[in-house]
C-alpha positions in Angstrom: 3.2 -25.0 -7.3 6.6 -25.1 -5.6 8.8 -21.8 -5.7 12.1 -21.3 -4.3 14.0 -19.2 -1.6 17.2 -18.1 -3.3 20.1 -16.7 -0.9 18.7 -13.3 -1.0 15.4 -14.3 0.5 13.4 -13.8 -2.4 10.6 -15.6 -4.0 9.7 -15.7 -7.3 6.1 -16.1 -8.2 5.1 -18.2 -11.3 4.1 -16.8 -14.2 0.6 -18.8 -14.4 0.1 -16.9 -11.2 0.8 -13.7 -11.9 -0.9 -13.8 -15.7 -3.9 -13.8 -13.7 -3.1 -10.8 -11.4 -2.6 -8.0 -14.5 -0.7 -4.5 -12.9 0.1 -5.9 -9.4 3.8 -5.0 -8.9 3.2 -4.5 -4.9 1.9 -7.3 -2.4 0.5 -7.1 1.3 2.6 -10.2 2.9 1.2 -11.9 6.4 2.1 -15.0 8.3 -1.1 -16.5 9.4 -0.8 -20.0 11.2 2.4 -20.9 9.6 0.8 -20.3 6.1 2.6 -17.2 3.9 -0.5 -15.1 2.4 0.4 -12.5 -0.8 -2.3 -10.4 -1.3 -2.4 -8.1 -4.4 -2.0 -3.9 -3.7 -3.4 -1.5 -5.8 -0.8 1.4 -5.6 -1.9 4.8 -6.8 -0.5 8.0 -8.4 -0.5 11.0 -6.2 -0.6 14.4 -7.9 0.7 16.5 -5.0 -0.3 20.0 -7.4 -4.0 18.6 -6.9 -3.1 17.5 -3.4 -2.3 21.0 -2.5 -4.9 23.2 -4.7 -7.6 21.0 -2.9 -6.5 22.0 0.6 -6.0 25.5 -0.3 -9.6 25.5 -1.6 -10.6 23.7 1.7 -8.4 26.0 3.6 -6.5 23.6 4.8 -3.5 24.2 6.4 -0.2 22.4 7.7 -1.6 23.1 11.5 -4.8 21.7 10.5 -3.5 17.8 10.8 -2.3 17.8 14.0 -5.0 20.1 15.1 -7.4 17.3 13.4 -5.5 14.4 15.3 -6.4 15.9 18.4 -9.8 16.5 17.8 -9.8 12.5 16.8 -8.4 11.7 20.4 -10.2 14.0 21.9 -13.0 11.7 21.0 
């Protein structure tokens, strides 16, 4: 199928294309010997009230990620 670079350097992709991708709205794009890949990205909902009552149950703090980025390069 042929699709078009408008002036704003975007592409639209056909609808036969997308039918068969239900829910995508995001793409992972690479460039991959001269040949434009779209691959499909599941994006998910974060509940940042969950996020947070799971640390604190953890007891997780906001020292605890750099603290756990130098035990990773440490390694």
């Amino acid at each position: 199928m042929l699709a078009k670079l408008t002036s704003k350097n975007q592409i639209t992709i056909p609808k036969s294309i997308l039918s068969q991708l239900p829910n995508v709205r995001y793409f992972d794009v690479e460039l991959k010997d001269d040949v434009v890949i779209f691959r499909p990205v599941k994006v998910y909902g974060a509940d940042l009230g969950q996020i947070r009552a799971k640390m604190k149950k953890l007891g997780l703090t906001e020292e605890s990620v750099p603290e756990a980025v130098r035990w990773a390069r440490s390694r």
